[in-house]
N, C-alpha and C positions, 0 to 999 in steps of 0.2 A: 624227804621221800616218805611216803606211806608205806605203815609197815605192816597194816592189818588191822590196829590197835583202836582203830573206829572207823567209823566210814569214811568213806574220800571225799574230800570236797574237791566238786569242780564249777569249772568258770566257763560260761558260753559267754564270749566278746567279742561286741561288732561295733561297726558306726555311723550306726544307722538306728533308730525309736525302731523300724518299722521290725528291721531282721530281728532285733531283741524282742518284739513283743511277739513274734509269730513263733520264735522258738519257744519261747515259754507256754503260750498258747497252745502250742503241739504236744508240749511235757501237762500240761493241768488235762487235756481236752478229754483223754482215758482213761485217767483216774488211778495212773500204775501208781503213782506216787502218795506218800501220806500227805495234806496239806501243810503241813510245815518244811516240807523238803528241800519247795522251790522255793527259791527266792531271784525276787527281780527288783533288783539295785538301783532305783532311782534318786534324783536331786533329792524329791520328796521323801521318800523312806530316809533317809540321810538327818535333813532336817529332823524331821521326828523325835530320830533319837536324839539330838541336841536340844534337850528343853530346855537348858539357858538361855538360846536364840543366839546363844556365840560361838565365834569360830575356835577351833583348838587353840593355844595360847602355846606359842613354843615351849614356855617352861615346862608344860604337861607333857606334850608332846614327847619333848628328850629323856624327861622320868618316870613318866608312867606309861609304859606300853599298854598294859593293861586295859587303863580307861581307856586309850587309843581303840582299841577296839568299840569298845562300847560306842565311838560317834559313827561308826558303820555297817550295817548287818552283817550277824555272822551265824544266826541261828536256823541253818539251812545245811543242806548237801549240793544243791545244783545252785547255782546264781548264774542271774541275768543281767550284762549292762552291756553299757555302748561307752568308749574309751573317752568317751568326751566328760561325762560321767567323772568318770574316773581321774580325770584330770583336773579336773575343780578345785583348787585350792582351800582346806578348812579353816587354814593359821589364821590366827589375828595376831599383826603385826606387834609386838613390844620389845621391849628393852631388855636382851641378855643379861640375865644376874644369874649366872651360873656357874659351876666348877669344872672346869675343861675337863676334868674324867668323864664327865656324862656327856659331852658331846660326842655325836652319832660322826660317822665318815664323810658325809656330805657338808658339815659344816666348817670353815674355818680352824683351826686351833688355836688361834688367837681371835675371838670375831671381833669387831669393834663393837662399843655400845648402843648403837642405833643398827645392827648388822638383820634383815630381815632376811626371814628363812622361807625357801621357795619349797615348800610340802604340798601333796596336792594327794586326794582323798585316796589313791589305794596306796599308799605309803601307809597308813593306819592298820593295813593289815600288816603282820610277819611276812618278809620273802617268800618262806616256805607254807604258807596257810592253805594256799590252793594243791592239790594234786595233780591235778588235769584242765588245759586251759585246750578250749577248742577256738579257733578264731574265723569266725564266719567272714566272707568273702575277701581272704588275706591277699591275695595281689593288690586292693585298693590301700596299702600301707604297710599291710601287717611284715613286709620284707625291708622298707624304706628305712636306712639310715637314720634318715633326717627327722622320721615320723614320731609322732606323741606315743603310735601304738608299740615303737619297737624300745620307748622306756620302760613302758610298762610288762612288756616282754621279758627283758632283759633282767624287770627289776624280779619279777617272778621266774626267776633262770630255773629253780629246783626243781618243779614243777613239767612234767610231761607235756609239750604245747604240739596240737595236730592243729594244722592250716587248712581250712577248706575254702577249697573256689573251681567254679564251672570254668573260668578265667584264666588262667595265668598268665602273667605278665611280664615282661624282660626287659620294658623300655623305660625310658621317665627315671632311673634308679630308683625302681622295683621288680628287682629279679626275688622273687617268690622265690624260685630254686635255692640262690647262694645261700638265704637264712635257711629254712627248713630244708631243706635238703631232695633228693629225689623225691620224689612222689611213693606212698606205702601201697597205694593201691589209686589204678586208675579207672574209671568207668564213662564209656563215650556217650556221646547222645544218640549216635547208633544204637548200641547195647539196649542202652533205655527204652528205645521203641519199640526195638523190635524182643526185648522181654517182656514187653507191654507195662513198663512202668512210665512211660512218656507218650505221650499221643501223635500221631504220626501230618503231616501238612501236607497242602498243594498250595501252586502259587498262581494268582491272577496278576498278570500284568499287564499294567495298562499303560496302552500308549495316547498321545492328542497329539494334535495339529499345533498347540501354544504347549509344547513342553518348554523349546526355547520361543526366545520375541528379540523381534528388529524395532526401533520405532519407526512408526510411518506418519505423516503428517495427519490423517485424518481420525488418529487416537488422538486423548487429550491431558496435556501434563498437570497433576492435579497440584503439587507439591516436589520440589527439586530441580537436578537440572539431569536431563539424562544426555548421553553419552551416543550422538546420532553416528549411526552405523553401524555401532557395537550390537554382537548377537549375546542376550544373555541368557546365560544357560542356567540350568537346575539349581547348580551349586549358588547362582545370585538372587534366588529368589528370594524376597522374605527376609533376605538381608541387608543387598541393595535395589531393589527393588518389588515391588507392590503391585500386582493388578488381581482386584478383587474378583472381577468375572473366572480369571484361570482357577482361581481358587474354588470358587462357586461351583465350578464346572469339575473339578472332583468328587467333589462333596458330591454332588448329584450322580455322581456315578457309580462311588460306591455306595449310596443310598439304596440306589436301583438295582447293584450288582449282591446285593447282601442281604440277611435277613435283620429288617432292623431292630427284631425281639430281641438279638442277638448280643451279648458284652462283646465292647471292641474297645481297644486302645488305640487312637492314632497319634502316630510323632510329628511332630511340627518341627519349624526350624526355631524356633525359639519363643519366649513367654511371647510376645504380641502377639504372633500368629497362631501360639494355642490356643487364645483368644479372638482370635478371627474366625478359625475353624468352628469353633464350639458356638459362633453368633450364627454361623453357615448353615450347621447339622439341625440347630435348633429353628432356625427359619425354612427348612427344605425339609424336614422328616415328620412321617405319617403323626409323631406324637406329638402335642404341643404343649406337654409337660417342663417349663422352663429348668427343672431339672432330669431331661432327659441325657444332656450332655454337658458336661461340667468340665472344667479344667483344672489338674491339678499338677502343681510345677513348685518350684522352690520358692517362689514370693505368696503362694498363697495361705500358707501357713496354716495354723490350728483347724480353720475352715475346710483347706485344703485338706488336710490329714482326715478331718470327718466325713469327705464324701468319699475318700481314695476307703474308708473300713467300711462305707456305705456298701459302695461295686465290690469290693470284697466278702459281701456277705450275700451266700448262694441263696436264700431264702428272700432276696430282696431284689426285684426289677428297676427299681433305680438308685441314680442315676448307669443309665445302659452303655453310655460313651465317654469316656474321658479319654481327651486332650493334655498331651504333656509335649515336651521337647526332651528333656534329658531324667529328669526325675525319678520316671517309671522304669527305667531301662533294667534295672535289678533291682534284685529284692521284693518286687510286688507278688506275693500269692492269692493271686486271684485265679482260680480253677476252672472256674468257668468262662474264660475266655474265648469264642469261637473265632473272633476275627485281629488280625494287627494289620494295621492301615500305615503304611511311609508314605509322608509327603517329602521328608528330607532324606537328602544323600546321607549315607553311613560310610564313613572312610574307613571306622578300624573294625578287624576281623573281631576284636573281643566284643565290643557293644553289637555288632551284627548278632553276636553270638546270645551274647544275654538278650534282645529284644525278641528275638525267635524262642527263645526259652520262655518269655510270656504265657506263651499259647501250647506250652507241651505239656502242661499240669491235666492230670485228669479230671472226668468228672463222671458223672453217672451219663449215660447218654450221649455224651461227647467222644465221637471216634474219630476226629482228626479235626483239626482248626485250618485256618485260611489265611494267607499272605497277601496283603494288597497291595501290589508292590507298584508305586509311580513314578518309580527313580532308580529303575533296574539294579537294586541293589540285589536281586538274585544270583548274579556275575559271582557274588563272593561264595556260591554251593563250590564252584568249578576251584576256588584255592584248597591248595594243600592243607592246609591250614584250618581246612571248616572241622573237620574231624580224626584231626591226628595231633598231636602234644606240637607245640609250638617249635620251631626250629630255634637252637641255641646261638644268638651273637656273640660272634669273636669280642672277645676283651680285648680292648687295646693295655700293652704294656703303659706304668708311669711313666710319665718323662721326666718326674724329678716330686719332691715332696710336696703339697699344697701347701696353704697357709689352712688352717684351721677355719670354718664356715661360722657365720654370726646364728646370732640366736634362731631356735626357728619360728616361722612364724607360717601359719596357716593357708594354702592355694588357696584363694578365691574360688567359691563355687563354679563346676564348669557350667551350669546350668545359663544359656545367655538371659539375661536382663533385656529390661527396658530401657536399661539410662543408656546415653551416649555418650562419648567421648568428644573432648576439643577434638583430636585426631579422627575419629571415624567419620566418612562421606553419610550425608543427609541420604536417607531413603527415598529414594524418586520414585515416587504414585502414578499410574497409568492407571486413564480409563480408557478402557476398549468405546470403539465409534458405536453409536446404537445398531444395535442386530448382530452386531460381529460375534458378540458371544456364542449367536447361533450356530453360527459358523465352524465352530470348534467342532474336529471331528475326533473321533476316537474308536481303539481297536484293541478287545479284549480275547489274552490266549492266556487259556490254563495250562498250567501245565503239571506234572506230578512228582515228587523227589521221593529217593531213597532215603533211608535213614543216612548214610553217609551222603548224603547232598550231589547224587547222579540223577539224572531223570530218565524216566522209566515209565514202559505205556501206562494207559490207565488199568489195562487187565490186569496187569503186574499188581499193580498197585493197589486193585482192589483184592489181587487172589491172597496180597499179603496181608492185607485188613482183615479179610471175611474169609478167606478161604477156598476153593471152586466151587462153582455152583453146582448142586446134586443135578445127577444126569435121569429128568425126570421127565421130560420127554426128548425123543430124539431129532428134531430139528423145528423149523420155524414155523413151517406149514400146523406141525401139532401144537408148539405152543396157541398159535393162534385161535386155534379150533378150540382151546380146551380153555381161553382167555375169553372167548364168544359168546361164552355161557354163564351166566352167573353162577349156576349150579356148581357146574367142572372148573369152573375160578375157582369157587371157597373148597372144594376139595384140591385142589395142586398150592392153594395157600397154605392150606392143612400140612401138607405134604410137604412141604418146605421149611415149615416149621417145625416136625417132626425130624428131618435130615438136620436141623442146626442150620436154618436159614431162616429166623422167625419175619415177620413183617416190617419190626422196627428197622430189622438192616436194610428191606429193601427200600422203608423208608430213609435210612441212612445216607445207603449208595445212590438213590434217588437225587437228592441236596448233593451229593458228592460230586455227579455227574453232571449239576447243571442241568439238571431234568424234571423241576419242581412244577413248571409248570405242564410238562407231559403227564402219560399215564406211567402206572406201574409196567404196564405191558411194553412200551418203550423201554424203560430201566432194564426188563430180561434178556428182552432184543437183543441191547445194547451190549450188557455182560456176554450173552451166548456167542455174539458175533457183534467184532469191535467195529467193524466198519457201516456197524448200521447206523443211517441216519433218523434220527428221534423228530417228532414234530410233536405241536402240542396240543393240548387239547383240543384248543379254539379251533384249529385247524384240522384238525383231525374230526371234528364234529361237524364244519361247516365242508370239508370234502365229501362227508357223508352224507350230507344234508337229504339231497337230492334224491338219492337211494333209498334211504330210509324213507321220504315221503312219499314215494312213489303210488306206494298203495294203497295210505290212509287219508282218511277223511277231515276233514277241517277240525273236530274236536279231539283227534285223535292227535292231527297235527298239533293243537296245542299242549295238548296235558305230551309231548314227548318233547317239543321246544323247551319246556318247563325244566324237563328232566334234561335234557343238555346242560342248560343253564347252571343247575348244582353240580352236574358234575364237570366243567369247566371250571364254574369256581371251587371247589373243592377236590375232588378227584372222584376216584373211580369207587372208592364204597360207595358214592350214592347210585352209584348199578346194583348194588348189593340186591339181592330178592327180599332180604331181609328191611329193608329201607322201603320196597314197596307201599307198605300203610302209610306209613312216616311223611314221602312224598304226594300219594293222593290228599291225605289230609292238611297237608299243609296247601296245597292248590284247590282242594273245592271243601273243605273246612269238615267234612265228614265222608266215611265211607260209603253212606248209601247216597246220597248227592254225588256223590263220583260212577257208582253203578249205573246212575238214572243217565248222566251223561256218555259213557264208556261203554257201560254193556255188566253182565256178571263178570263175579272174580275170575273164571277161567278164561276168560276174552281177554280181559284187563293184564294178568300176568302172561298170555303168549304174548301179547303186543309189547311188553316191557322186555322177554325176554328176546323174541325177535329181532329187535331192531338193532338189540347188539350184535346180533350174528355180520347187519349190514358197516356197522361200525368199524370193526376191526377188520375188515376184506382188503384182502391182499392188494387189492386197486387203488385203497387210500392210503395204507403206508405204502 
């Protein structure tokens, strides 16, 4: 136990590269610490110290502690590793020639002469060497009997151990509870958002026409035998069966549904199809960057890990998408996340839970991320379960004493592979008949959660983001009037930004609502009064059309087509008054070639300011 008498060394230990290098990361990034403080424990740093290039030799091992130390860093206060690490074995095998007083309690007390000793690298430290061990995402073993991480628990018993996990877990035999004990302090993902240390979601879900498929004869079996009559559903896609168009036919729609500047993650059902997806995104998306969308899963290895710290670095636009199945699910700190994309069913409430946790990281600018849910795993907001401590299973009593379990040896990645099995059914490929992909219809409702996973209007939802909207004019008719004008606009923007409503929010709640391509003045509407229906620009200009031209001239009509034009594509600052030069000159390439066509400056700004009045008339919305 630590008794004051130097500082305390403690141990961050996970197992995972990814959670060990981002907490370390987080300990260097501010600078609290002297550079000698941290240390992060790798294979490499280990080596180092061994400059005979050999492993410990039992004889050393059992008599000299001392040197023992020396083959593993020790000249630190915080240390970083992952128990894999730590489990590495240093001995190099030899031949006992020792005096049975110096053998330690794990060995024999008779060994034989050939008896090889099973040490494995945190054995080189003293039991008591640590102080404080923290164990990053402990449901994934850190409670497990069976597990590598509860030797080295156990070996470090002196030592203060706190467990952390978003997770915990009771099934599989790992009850997180039975080792550590109750929880010392709990914080939900409710709490989180709504103290503003987690960012809050909405969810789009999307339905089609091919969620499930029958086969019909005038599809065509590219590979397999399929199963005539069978309906298969979501849970068989991807798995036992393949059609590339259904696939296609998401991708395009969250393409279309999303902003694609935007970082997204989407789950696949496994390594193939994160590899399908990412050939999908990259053949349909505005950018033709072949690393715009990348896939990174558990076969992709060193490569994989360099694009996964790529998208994790906010100063970096790509790669913008990565494709995973299982990989990503926790541990990735990636902040700037706006979007998570399911193409696969989620069965358990814990990885629902981490994969939603993706996207709650803040960021500058980031007020809420997006769900693109194509497998209604949203169902899982409504369990008990999304936001309350996990309900405790009854232990069944023994029914008598085991036999003692063999050695252990390591799960298999759950991560699904490529390879197949003698046992598992061939993948049967369908191609859709030519045009049918057309065919495919689909139907997008958003919808909005509470931080406890209720859903709740949009008003709600935005009053809890942003706040009410300052009561600055008193109904729709004055919005409008005061929206007609460019002048009385940038004074009520002014005005709004002085209340604690600046523009970016309205830019915010804009993207929020689904309203990117309306106007601003839509977005107030919409807030002031939820039942109003928004329309968009295009349409909003081309109701106008007619009105507005009523009373100008054919060059008048053009130089204000012009100005539609920008502001359809762009939005409503280019109404701005201020944009006025901005706009003649870029249309007749100078201001006095605009007067010779137009008339003087005071002609040219009524007609600019005018025709917004006809714009916004209660007739067109």
């Amino acid at each position: 136990k630590w008794d004051g008498s130097r500082r305390p060394r403690i141990l961050f230990l996970a197992d995972r590269n990814i959670l060990s290098d981002q907490a370390y990361g987080e300990f260097t990034k501010y600078s609290a610490f002297k550079d000698d403080a941290l240390v992060r424990i790798s294979p490499k740093a280990i080596r180092d110290l061994n400059e005979d290039g050999k492993k410990v030799k039992v004889n050393t091992f059992i008599t000299n502690s001392k040197q023992n130390q020396n083959r593993v860093p020790t000249n630190g206060n915080i240390f970083f590793t992952i128990f894999q690490t730590f489990s590495t074995s240093p001995i190099e095998n030899v031949e006992l020639k020792i005096d049975n007083e110096s053998i330690p309690s794990n060995i024999p007390a008779e060994p034989t002469p050939n008896y090889q000793l099973s040490i494995v690298n945190y054995q080189l430290y003293p039991p008591d060497y640590f102080d404080f061990i923290i164990i990053d995402e402990c449901h994934r073993g850190g409670a497990n009997d069976e597990s590598n991480w509860r030797g080295i628990l156990e070996y470090f018993s002196p030592a203060v151990q706190l467990g952390l996990t978003a997770t915990p877990k009771r099934k599989d035999n790992v009850d997180t509870y039975k080792y550590f004990g109750e929880p010392v302090y709990i914080y939900s993902l409710k709490e989180g958002i709504n103290d503003g240390f987690l960012t809050p979601f909405k969810v789009k879900r999307i339905k089609t026409t091919l969620d499930d498929y029958r086969y019909t004869s005038d599809d065509t079996i590219i590979e397999g035998e399929i199963e005539e009559g069978k309906l298969y559903e979501e849970k068989d896609f991807n798995r036992t069966i393949e059609i590339v168009e259904r696939e296609a036919k998401r991708v395009n729609i969250f393409l279309d549904e999303a902003n694609q500047n935007e970082k997204a993650i989407i789950f696949c059902a496994n390594q193939a199809h994160a590899a399908l997806i990412r050939d999908l995104v990259n053949q349909n998306a505005k950018s033709k960057d072949p690393f715009y969308c990348v896939r990174v899963t558990a076969n992709d290895g060193e490569e994989g890990e360099r694009l996964l710290r790529e998208f994790q670095d906010n100063e970096k636009t790509l790669p913008t998408i990565l494709t995973t199945s299982q990989k990503l699910s926790t541990g990735v700190d990636a902040r700037n996340i706006r979007n998570i994309v399911l193409l696969r069913p989620v069965n358990s409430m814990i990885e629902f839970k981490q994969i939603v946790g993706r996207g709650t990281r803040l960021f500058d600018g980031k007020a809420f991320f997006t769900i693109y849910d194509f497998v209604d795993a949203y169902q899982k907001f409504n369990d008990a379960e999304w936001d309350g401590p996990p309900v405790a299973e009854e232990e069944e009593e023994p029914s008598g004493v085991k036999e003692p379990k063999g050695e252990y040896k390591p799960k298999e990645s759950k991560e699904t592979t490529d390879a197949s099995t003698s046992s598992a059914p061939k993948k049967v490929k369908v191609k859709l008949r030519n045009g049918k992909e057309r065919e495919i219809q689909f139907m997008v409702s958003t919808s909005f959660w509470s931080a406890d996973g209720k859903p709740i209007s949009s008003e709600e939802f935005l009053n809890n983001l942003f706040g009410e909207l300052p009561k600055l004019f008193k109904d729709e008719e004055e919005l409008r009037k005061l929206w007609s004008n460019p002048l009385t606009r940038k004074t009520l923007l002014e005005n709004l930004d002085a209340a604690g409503f600046p523009k970016d929010d309205l830019l915010t709640l804009q993207k929020l609502i689904d309203l990117e391509k309306s106007d601003l003045y839509d977005v107030l509407e919409y807030v002031f009064n939820g039942d109003y229906i928004a329309m968009t620009r295009e349409v909003r200009a081309k109701a106008a059309e007619a009105t507005i031209f009523a009373l100008l001239n054919d060059q008048q009509k053009e130089f204000i087509t012009f100005v539609l034009s920008k502001y359809i594509e762009t939005g409503v600052d280019e109404l701005d008054q201020e944009k006025l030069p901005i706009l003649l000159t870029n249309k007749y390439h100078s201001l006095e070639d605009a007067k010779e066509i137009l008339g003087d400056v005071a002609n040219i700004s009524r007609l600019f300011i005018e025709f917004q009045a006809h714009l916004y008339k209660k007739q067109v919305a």
